[in-house]
N, C-alpha and C positions, 0 to 999 in steps of 0.2 A: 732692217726695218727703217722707213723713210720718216724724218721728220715731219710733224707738223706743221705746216705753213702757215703764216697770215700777210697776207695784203699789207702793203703800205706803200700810202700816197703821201707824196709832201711837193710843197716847192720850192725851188731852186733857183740860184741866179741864173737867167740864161746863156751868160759866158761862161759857167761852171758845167751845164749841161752839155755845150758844144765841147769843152774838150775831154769832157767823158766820151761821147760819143767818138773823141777822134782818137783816143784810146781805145777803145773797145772795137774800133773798126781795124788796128793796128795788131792790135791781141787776139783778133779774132774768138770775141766773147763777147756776152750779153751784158749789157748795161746792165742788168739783174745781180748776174756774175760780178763786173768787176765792184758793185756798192756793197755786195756781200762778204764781198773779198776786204774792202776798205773798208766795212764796220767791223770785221772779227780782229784784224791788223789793230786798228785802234781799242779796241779791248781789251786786247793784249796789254799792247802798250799801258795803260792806264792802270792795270791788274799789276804791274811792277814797278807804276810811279810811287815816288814815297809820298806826296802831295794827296796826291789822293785815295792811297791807301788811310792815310789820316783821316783824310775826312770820313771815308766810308767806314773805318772803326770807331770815330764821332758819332756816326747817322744811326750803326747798330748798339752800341753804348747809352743812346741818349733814346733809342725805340720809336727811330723817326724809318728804319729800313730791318726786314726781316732776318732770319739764319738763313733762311731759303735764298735769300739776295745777295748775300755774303756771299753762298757757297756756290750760285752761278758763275759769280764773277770772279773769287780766289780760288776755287776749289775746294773740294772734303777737306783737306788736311788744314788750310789756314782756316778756313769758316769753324772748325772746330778747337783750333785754340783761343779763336777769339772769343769761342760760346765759353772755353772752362776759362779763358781772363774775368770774363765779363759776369760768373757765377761768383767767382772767386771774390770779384768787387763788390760782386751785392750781397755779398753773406754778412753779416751781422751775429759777431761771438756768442751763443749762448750764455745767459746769465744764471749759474746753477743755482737752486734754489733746494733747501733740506724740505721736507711737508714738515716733521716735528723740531726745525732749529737742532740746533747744538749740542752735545751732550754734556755733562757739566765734566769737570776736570774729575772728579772720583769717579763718574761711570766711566769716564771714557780710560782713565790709567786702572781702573777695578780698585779704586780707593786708596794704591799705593803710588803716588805721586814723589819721587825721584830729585832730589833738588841736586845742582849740576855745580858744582867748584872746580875749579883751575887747581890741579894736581901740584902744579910748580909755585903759588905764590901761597896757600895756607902757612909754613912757617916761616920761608925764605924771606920774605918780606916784614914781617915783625922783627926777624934778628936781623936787618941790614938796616935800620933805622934806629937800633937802639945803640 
């Protein structure tokens, strides 16, 4: 199934245009051909610079560029570690909260509250001083 097409006009220096065309008459291919060929080339390229893989996870971090824009340009697999980076950054620790507080020290031990001494210094330490 053929992609979608759109239209694009722009302009160009016209020494830039002459040796596209003295390329494409060389390659035997359309001027169409070879800027399409030259814009996916550079895409590439850009999609494994570190410079501006930076930026591009600045633009989706700071919600100035979509997931969808991500994932054109990295692909599924990096557009979705950036989305669980980028969940990961925004979450904010639940702060537990009880509805009834506390239980006091007798509900909570059932009234038998336990007091905790060091097994080794109850006598040892009175007779080493005397």
């Amino acid at each position: 199934m053929a992609e979608e097409k759109t239209r694009v006009d722009f302009n160009a220096p016209k020494s830039l245009v002459e040796r596209a065309d003295s390329v494409v008459e060389i390659l035997d291919i359309s001027r169409t051909r070879l800027l399409i060929d030259a814009l996916e080339d550079e895409l590439e390229d850009l999609a494994t610079d570190e410079e501006f893989r930076r930026r591009l996870s600045d633009a989706y971090y700071d919600g100035r560029v979509t997931y969808d824009t991500v994932e054109a340009i990295l692909g599924r697999e990096e557009a979705m570690r950036m989305k669980l980076l980028r969940e990961s950054i925004d979450r904010t620790p639940a702060i537990p909260t009880l509805k009834d507080g506390l239980p006091s020290d007798d509900a909570f031990y059932d009234g038998e509250i336990s007091e905790w001494r060091d097994a080794g210094s109850s006598n040892s330490d009175d007779e080493s001083h005397a």
